[in-house]
C-alpha positions in Angstrom: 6.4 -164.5 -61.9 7.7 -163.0 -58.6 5.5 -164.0 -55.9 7.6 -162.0 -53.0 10.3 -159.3 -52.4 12.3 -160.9 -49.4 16.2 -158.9 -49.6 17.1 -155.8 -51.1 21.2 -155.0 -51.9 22.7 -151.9 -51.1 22.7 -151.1 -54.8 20.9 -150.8 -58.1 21.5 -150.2 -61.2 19.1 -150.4 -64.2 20.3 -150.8 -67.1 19.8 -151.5 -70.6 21.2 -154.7 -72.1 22.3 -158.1 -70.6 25.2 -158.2 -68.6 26.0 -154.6 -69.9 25.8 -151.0 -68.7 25.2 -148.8 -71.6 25.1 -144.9 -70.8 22.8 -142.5 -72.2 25.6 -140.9 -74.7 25.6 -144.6 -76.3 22.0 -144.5 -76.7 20.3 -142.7 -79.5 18.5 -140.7 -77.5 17.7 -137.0 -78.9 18.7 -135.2 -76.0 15.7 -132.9 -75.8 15.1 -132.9 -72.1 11.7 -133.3 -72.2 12.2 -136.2 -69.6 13.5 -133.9 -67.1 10.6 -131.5 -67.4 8.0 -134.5 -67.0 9.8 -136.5 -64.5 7.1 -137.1 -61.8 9.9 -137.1 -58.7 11.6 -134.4 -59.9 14.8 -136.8 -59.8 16.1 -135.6 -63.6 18.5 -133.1 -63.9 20.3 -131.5 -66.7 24.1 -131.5 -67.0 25.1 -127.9 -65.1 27.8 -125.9 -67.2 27.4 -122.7 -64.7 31.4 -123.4 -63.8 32.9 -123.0 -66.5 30.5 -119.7 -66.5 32.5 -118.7 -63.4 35.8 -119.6 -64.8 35.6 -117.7 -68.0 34.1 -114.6 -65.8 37.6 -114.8 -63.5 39.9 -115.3 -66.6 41.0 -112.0 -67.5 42.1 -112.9 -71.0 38.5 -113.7 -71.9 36.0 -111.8 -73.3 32.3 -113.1 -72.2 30.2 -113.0 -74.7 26.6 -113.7 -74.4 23.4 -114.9 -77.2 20.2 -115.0 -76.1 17.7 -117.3 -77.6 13.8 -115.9 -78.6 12.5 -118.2 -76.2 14.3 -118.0 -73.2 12.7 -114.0 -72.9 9.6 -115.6 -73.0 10.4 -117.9 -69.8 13.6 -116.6 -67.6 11.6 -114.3 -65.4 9.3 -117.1 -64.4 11.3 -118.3 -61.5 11.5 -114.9 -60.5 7.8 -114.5 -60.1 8.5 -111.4 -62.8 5.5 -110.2 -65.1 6.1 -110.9 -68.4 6.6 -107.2 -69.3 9.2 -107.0 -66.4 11.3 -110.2 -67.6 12.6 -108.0 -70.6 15.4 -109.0 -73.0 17.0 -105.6 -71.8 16.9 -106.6 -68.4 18.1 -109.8 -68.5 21.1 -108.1 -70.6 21.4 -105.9 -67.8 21.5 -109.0 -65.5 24.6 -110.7 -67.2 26.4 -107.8 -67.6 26.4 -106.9 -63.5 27.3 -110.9 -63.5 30.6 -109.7 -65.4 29.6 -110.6 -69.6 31.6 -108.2 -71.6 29.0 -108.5 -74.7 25.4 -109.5 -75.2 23.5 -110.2 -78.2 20.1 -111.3 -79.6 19.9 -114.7 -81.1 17.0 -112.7 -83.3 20.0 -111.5 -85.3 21.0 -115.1 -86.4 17.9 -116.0 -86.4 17.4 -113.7 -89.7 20.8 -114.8 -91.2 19.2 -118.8 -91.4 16.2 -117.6 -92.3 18.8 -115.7 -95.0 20.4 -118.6 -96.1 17.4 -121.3 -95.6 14.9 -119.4 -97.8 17.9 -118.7 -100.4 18.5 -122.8 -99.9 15.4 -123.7 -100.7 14.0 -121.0 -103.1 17.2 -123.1 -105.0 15.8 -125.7 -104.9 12.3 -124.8 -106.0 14.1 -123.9 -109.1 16.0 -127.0 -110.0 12.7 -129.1 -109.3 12.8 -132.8 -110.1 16.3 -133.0 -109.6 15.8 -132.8 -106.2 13.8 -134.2 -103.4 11.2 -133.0 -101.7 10.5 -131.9 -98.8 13.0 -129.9 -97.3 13.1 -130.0 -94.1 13.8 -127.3 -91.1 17.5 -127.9 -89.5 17.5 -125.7 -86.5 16.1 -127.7 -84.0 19.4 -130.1 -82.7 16.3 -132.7 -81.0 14.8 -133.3 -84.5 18.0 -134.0 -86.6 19.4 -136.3 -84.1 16.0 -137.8 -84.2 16.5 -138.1 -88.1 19.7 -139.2 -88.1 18.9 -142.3 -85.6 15.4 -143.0 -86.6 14.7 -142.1 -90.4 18.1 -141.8 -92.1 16.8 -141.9 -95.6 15.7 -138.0 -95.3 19.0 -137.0 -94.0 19.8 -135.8 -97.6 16.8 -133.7 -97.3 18.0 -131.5 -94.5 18.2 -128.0 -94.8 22.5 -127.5 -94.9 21.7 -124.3 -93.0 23.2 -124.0 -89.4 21.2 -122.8 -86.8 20.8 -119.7 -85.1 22.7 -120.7 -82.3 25.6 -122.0 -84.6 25.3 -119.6 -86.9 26.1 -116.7 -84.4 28.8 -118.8 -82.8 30.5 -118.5 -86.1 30.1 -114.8 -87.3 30.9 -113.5 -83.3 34.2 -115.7 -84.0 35.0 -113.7 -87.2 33.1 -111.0 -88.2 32.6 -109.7 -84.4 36.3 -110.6 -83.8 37.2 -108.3 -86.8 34.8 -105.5 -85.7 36.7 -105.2 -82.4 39.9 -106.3 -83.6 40.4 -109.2 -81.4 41.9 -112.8 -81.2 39.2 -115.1 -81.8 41.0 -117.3 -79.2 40.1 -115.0 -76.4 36.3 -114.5 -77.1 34.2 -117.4 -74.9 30.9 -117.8 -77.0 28.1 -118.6 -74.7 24.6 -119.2 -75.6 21.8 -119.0 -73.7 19.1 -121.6 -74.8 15.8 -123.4 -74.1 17.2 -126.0 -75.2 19.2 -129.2 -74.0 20.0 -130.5 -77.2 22.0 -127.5 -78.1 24.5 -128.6 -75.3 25.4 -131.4 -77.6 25.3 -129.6 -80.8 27.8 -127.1 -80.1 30.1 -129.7 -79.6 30.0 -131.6 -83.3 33.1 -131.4 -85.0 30.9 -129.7 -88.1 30.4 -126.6 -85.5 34.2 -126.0 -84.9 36.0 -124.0 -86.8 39.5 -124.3 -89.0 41.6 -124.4 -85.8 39.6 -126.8 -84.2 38.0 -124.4 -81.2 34.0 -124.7 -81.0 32.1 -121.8 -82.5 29.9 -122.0 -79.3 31.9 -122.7 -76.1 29.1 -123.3 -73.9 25.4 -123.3 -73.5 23.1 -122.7 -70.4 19.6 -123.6 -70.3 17.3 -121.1 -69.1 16.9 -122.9 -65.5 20.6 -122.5 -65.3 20.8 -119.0 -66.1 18.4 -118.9 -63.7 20.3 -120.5 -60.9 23.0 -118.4 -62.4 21.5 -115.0 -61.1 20.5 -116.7 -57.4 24.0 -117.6 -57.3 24.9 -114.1 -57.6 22.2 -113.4 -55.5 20.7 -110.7 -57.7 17.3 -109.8 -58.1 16.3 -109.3 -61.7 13.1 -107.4 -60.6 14.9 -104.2 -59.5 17.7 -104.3 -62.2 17.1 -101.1 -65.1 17.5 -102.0 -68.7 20.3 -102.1 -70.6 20.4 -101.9 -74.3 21.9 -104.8 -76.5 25.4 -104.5 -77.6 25.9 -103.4 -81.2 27.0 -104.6 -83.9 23.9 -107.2 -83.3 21.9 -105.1 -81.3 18.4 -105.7 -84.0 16.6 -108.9 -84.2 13.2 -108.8 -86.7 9.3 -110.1 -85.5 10.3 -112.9 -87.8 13.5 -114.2 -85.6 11.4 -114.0 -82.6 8.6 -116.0 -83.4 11.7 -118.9 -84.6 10.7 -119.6 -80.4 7.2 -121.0 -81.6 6.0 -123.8 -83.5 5.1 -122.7 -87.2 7.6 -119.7 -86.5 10.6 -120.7 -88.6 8.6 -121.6 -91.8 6.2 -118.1 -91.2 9.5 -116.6 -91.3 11.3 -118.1 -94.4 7.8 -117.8 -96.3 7.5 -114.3 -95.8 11.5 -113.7 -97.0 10.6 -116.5 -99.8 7.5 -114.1 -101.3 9.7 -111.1 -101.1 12.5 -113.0 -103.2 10.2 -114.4 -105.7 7.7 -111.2 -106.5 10.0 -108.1 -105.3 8.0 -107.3 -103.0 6.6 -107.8 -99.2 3.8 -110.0 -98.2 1.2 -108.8 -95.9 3.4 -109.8 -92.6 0.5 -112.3 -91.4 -0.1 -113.8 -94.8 1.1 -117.3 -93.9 -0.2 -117.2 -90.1 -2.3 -120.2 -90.3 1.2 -122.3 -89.6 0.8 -121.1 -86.4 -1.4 -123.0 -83.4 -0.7 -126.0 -80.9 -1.9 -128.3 -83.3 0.5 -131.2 -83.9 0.8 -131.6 -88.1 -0.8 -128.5 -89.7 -0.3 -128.2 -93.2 -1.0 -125.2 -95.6 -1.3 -124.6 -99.2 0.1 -120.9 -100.0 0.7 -119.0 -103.3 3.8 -118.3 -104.2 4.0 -116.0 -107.3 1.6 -118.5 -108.8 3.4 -121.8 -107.7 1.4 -124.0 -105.2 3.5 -124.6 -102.2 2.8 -127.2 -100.0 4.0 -126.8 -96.5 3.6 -128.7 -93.1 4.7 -127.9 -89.5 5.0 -130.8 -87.1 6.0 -130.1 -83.2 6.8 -133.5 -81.3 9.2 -136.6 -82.1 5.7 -138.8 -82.0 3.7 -136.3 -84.4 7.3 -136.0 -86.5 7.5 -139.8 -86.9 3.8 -140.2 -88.3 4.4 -137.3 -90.9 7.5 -139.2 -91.8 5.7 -142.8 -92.0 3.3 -141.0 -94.0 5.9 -139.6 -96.1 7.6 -143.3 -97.1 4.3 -144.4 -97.4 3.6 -141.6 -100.3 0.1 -140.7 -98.4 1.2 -137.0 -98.3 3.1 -135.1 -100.6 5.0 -131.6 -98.9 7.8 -128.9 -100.5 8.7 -127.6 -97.2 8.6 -129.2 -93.8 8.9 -127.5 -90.0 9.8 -129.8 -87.7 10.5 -129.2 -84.0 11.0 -131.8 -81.0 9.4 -130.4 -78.1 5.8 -129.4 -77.7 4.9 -126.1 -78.7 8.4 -125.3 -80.4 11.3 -124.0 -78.2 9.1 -122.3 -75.6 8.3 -125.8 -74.2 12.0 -126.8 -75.1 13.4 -129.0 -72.2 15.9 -126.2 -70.8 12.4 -124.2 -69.7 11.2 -123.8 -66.3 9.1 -126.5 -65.5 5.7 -126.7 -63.8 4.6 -130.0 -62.6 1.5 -131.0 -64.7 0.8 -127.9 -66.7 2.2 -127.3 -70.3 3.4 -123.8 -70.7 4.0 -123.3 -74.3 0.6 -122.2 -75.2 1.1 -120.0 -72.5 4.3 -118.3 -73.7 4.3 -118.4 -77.4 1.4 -115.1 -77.7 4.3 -113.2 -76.3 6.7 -114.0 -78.9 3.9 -112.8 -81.5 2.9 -109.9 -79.5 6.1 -108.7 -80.1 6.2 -109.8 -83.9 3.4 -107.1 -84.4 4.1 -104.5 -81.9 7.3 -104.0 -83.6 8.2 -102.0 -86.5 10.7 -104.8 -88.4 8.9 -107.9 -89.3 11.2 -109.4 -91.7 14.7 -110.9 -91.6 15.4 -109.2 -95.0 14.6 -105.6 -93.9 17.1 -106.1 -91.0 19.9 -103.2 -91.3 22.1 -105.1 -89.2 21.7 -108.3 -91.7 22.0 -106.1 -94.5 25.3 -104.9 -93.1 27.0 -108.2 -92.0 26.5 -109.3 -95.9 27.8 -106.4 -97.7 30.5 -105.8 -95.0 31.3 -109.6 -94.9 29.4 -112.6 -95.5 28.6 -111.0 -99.4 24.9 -112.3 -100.4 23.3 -115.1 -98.7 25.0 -118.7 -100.4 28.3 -117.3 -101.4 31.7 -118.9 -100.6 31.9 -117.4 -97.6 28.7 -118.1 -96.2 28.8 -121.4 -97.2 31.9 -122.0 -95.6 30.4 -120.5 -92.4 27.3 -120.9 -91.7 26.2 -124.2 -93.5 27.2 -127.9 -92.2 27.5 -131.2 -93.6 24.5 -133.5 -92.0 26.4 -136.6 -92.4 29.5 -135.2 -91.1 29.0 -136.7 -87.5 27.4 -140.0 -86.5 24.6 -140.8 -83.8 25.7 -143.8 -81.9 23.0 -146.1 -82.8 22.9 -144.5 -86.6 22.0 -147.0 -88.9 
């Protein structure tokens, strides 16, 4: 017991371990962030990657070019006090390009491609049944498969191979995009704009580099930092016009937008699924009841007359009793949506924080607001998808695709991976 407090040393440290200082990249933490958008002080802070921003901007060998992720439009104009049909994706692509960005895209557009190669991945999979295992799980949120990796390795093999979004544009603006222009790959700087800290990390595996070794994303910003990015700059986003995005990725469908919510990435794969099984489209809204702040929803849906049993779980604590449950054979799923942070990536931990309110409830209706006000609801129907695979990529699992925009889970190690 400690009865009294009577000196205090210049300095502290706590640490983990006994006579040992271990830092957080030893740990097996899952880099989510959602620490620093809960810490009561305020005394958390992500890692700030605006200078190399800055240094890219002033080299003038680079070209800048931008990806914006479906949740950050859902969040960037907050700090801005900005309505939310002021704090468009056009003005924010307005916004980077006064900065000095040469190119911006959608992450919507990559967002189709997994949902290309994920459906195509497990629609494969449906068809070789018992020789493989079930679930599949989601792989495009970084939180969740470090989480895997550290905590439940035995469903590692049961990862979804497909990169995501974020990874998966990195790759095709480094080659297909660098053969559109006609370009070195060497000179484009790939930066993505995430609500996400756990993307920091994953664009630096050596699965996401490419042949020569050079990172298929060079950098990623959070959307506080692009945030701090425009103060810096002292620009006010308010009274900027909008700009259109930059082609050859200037579409993005309903269905890579709502990847931003919880329940969004399987709504999206299941309606691309139906359309590759029966030929034809499902009602866009047929598998809506994924959606919703519920921690572990699962559905039963028809699938050209196959049962398919799905679940969605948002939250490493709700993740790990659906994965107990799952050792324990108390459930049995097909497909499985898994997400770290609350709400999806609209409460991802690169968000704009508010001190004792949760704003993903708040923010996701946009995403889906969208999804139905627009005219292109799946990632099939895409033109721009359409084109990148007949002009490139050939149909979703070739070689090529493959080679590009699938990963190896096992081919990088967790520090505390056991």
């Amino acid at each position: 017991h400690i009865w009294d407090v009577i000196n205090m040393g210049a300095q502290t440290t706590v640490a983990v371990g006994e006579g040992e200082v271990r830092h957080l990249k030893d740990s097996s933490c899952t880099l989510c962030g959602q620490c620093i958008t809960h810490c009561p002080t305020g005394a958390l802070r992500e890692r700030d990657d605006t200078d190399k921003i800055f240094a890219a901007l002033e080299d003038p060998d680079k070209i800048v070019v931008a990806q914006i992720a479906p949740a950050v439009r859902t969040s960037w104009g907050e700090a801005f006090h900005m309505k939310a049909e002021e704090a468009t994706m056009k003005r924010l692509a307005c916004a980077l390009k006064t900065i000095g960005f040469d190119y911006v895209f959608d992450t919507d557009f990559s967002a189709d491609l997994t949902i290309m190669e994920e459906a195509s991945e497990f629609l494969e999979k449906v068809k070789r049944g018992d020789q493989e295992k079930f679930p599949m799980f989601t792989s495009c949120c970084p939180g969740w498969i470090r989480y895997c990796k550290a905590q439940f390795p035995e469903f590692v093999d049961q990862l979804s191979t497909s990169k995501s979004p974020q990874q998966m544009f990195g790759a095709v603006i480094k080659t297909y995009f660098a053969e559109k222009i006609d370009v070195d790959p060497a000179r484009i700087y790939s930066v993505s704009i995430m609500p996400c800290l756990a993307k920091k990390a994953e664009c630096s595996y050596e699965t996401m580099k490419n042949e020569d070794g050079e990172p298929d994303v060079d950098v990623v910003l959070t959307t506080r930092e692009v945030d701090r990015l425009l103060r810096m700059m002292n620009l006010e986003p308010a009274e900027l016009p909008e700009v259109e995005l930059d082609h050859p990725f200037p579409l993005g469908s309903g269905a890579g937008n709502i990847f931003g919510a919880t329940g969004g990435v399987m709504e999206a794969a299941l309606r691309t699924a139906y359309q590759a099984v029966t030929g034809h489209n499902p009602d866009p809204d047929a598998f809506s009841a994924v959606r919703g702040m519920e921690g572990w929803k699962e559905e039963t849906f028809d699938l050209a007359g196959t049962p398919l049993k799905v679940a969605v779980v948002h939250g490493l604590a709700n993740a790990g009793r659906l994965l107990h449950a799952l050792k324990e054979g108390k459930v049995h799923y097909d497909f499985v949506e898994v997400m770290a942070c609350p709400g999806g990536c609209v409460g991802g931990g690169g968000q704009p924080i508010y001190d004792g309110c949760e704003m993903a409830a708040l923010r996701a209706p946009t995403l889906y607001t969208q999804d139905r006000a627009g005219s292109l609801r799946f990632c099939h129907e895409n033109p721009e998808i359409q084109n990148c695979y007949r002009d490139f990529l050939e149909k979703p699992l070739s070689e090529k695709a493959e080679k590009l925009l699938h990963t190896d889970q096992h081919g990088w190690k967790m520090p505390l991976e056991i």
